[in-house]
C-alpha positions, 0 to 999 in steps of 0.5 A: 623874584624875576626882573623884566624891562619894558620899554616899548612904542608898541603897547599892542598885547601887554595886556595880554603879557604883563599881567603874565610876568605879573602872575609869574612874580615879576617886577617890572621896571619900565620908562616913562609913557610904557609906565603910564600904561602898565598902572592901568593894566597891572593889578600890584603896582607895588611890582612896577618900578620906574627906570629914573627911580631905579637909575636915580638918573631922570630922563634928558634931552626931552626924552631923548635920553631915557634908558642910556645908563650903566645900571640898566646896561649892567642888568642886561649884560651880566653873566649871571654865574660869573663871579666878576660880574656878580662883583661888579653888580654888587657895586653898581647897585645894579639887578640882574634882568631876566627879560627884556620886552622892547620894540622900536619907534616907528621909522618905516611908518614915519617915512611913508606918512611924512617927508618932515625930515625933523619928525623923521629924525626924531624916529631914530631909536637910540635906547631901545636898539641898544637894549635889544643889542644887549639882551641879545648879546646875553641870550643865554642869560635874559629872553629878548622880546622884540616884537608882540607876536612873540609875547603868546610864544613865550609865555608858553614856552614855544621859543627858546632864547636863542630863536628869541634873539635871532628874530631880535637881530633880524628886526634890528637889522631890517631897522638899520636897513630902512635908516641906510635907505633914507639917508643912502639913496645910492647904497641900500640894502634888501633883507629876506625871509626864507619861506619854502625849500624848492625841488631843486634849481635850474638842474637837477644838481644844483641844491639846496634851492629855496625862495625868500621874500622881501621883508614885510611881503607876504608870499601871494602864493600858497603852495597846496600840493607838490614840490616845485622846482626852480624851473616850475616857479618861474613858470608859474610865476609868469603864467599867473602874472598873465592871465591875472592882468589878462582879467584885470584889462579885459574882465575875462577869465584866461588860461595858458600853458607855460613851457620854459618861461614862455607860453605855449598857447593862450586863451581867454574864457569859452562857455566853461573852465574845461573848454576854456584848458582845452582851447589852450592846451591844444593850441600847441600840443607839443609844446604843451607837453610836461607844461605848466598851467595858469588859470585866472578862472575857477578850477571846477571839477571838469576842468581837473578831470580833463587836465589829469588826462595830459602830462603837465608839471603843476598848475597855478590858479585864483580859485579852486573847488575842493574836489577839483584839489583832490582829482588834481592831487592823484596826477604824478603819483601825488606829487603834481604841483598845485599853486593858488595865487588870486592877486599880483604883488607889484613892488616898485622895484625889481633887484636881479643877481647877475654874475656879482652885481644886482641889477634894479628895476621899476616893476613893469607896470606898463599896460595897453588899454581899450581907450587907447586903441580907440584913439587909433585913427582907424577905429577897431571894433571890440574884438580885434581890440581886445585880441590885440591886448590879449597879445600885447599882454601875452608878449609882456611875459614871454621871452623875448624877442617875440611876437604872437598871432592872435585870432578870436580870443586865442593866441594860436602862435607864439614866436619866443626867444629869437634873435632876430624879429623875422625868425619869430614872424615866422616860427609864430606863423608856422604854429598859426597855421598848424594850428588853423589847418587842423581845426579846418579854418580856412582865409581866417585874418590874423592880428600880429604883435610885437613886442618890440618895433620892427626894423625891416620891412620883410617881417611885413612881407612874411606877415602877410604870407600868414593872412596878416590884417592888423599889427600892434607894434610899438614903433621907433624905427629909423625904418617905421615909415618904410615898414607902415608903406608896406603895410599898406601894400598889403592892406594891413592897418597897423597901431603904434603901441609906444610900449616896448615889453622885453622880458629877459 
């Protein structure tokens, strides 16, 4: 005969588990409302004993105090071959218990529903932590279910006791860290899962590499094909977050190329999927070169045909053909990246490993809009508009300092990554005008972003050497008047954003 102690607030699956304990010979000795349960859904209640019957001991303190006792505690620590142990079982009056089944009471949901600190309070599990502690600590000896989604494992003996017991512990963990969260404002914790192995980190040396994820997160991302290094993941990151806002703002399709962390070339959905990439990738052809490709559009069978003709690491997209996955596929002896991603995970904080410490963060969740352009004084029309989101956005997710020259849908000049904001004018500027000179666009007018203020006026004069006509720019200069003055010089109608977007 086996022995199993159930004690949980979660009832979901025992239905499922219990009548399989029961067809297994188990008895079943059980606390208060868990007891209650189980009689609607066993068919021998004779093999359900309730724990004040077997401790002799009935619940205190309002149920408080349900499962602290030595008999119990003695059931789930033995070591059943131990000859000591069997003595002091004997003497106790105590039965050895082959399984334990107990999950926790719901702090995390309580904290996210209620600022009560009484309810809170009362969602500190004291009996079921300390089970869990127990049978865990004597894994060779019982099998700790900790969680429903285990009950159909265990049953059919797909995890042995001791995965049993870590995934036991983990939750344990990730119980005590939401409790120090509360009470400890200035001293929490983060758990992690691993959920994939990376290539290698930023060099080819440095292994093992993996990726984890937050405790309750669920990877956005679905890894279809290849194997990404750390590199890839950071492009593929930013390039998605890019052009997913992009279509959330603006209700357009984007694509870019991502080279280093920073994007190559950028633009918004023309006529199809394929003329779209095109329109990117050859915006700076150079750069692009072994580049990392998001897309917020679908990924049609034209489009994979035209990307399997240019070197490129991966690419991240929201959708896919099937046949468009197989095309891709083919490219780098099959081993070229294929990421799915249709949604941004935006946490409201942002933890970063820096040289021994953690740094900590709001999510950048600053945005620029169409209504708050329309409150400018000059009014734009609707595409210089959407041209200056689509370069603030394009700045959000580029390595500062930077700034981007956008021109009909296109960011055609990108400036990343400079130490002083002249430079960047100019490194963007030189690849604009490449860019116009080969597609034989001649007097076009630029719009120019920043994505911080800027200090001196000689970044307008050097703006104005590229056929500069409008600068979103988010101001805060001692020097902003002097910088405006300029702009009016030159006839170039400037916007103050109020938005700086650093990104390091």
């Amino acid at each position: 005969m086996k022995r199993a102690l159930i004690s949980v607030t979660n009832k979901l699956h025992l239905d499922y588990l219990v009548p399989k304990l029961e067809s297994m010979n188990y008895i079943i000795y059980s606390t208060g409302g868990t007891y209650k349960y189980l009689n609607k859904i066993i068919k021998n209640n004779d093999n359900i004993i309730p724990l004040a019957r077997y401790t002799e001991s009935q619940e205190i303190l309002g149920g408080r105090v349900k499962t602290l006792h030595p008999k119990i505690f003695a059931g789930l620590l033995a070591k059943k071959k131990d000859k000591k142990h069997f003595r002091d079982m004997l003497f106790t009056n105590s039965e050895f218990f082959d399984t334990l089944v107990v999950n926790l009471y719901p702090f995390e949901e309580t904290i996210k529903n209620t600022d009560n600190e009484e309810e809170i309070i009362e969602q500190i599990d004291i009996g079921g932590h300390s089970l869990l502690r127990a049978g865990i600590k004597n894994y060779k000896h019982i099998s700790v279910l900790s969680c429903p989604s285990q009950y159909k494992d265990f049953i059919e003996g797909n995890k042995d006791n001791l995965q049993l017991a870590k995934e036991g512990i983990k939750n344990i963990m990730d119980y005590d860290i939401a409790i120090n969260n509360w009470f400890n404002k200035d001293n929490i914790s983060v758990s992690y899962n691993k959920v994939d192995d990376l290539k290698y980190g930023l060099n080819p040396y440095m292994k093992p590499s993996s990726i984890y994820i937050k405790k309750d997160n669920i990877a956005p991302y679905n890894i279809i094909n290849g194997n990404p290094g750390y590199i890839n993941f950071l492009d593929a990151n930013n390039a998605i977050k890019l052009v997913i806002e992009v279509k959330e703002t603006l209700g357009l399709s984007c694509c870019a190329s991502f080279k280093h962390n920073s994007p190559a070339g950028v633009s918004l959905f023309d006529r199809s999927s394929r003329i779209t990439f095109l329109n990117t990738r050859n915006i700076d052809p150079k750069s692009s070169f072994g580049d990392f490709i998001g897309y917020s559009g679908h990924v049609d069978v034209d489009m994979a045909n035209e990307i399997k003709k240019y070197v490129s690491d991966g690419i991240i997209a929201s959708y896919y053909d099937n046949e468009s996955i197989e095309i891709l596929k083919n490219k780098k002896k099959n081993n070229y990246i294929i990421m799915k991603q249709s949604y941004i995970l935006k946490e409201e904080q942002e933890f970063r490993d820096v040289n021994g410490v953690t740094l900590v963060q709001p999510y950048n969740d600053c945005i620029l809009t169409p209504e708050e352009l329309d409150d400018n004084n000059d009014k734009f029309n609707d595409d210089i508009k959407r041209d200056m989101i689509l370069g603030f956005i394009t700045l959000k997710y580029t390595q500062s300092n930077s700034v981007c020259f956008v021109y009909q849908g296109k960011v055609i000049g990108i400036g990343a990554g400079q130490q002083n904001r002249v430079d960047c004018v100019r490194l963007a500027g030189n690849k604009a005008k490449e860019w116009l000179e080969r597609n034989n666009i001649k007097d076009a007018e630029l719009i120019l972003v920043s994505d911080a203020f800027f200090p001196f006026s000689d970044n307008i004069d050097v703006a104005n050497e590229y056929n500069v006509k409008y600068i979103a720019q988010p101001g805060g200069s001692v020097r902003d008047a002097e910088v405006e003055d300029r702009c009016n010089e030159y006839g170039i109608k400037m916007y103050y954003t109020g938005k700086r977007v650093f990104t390091h």
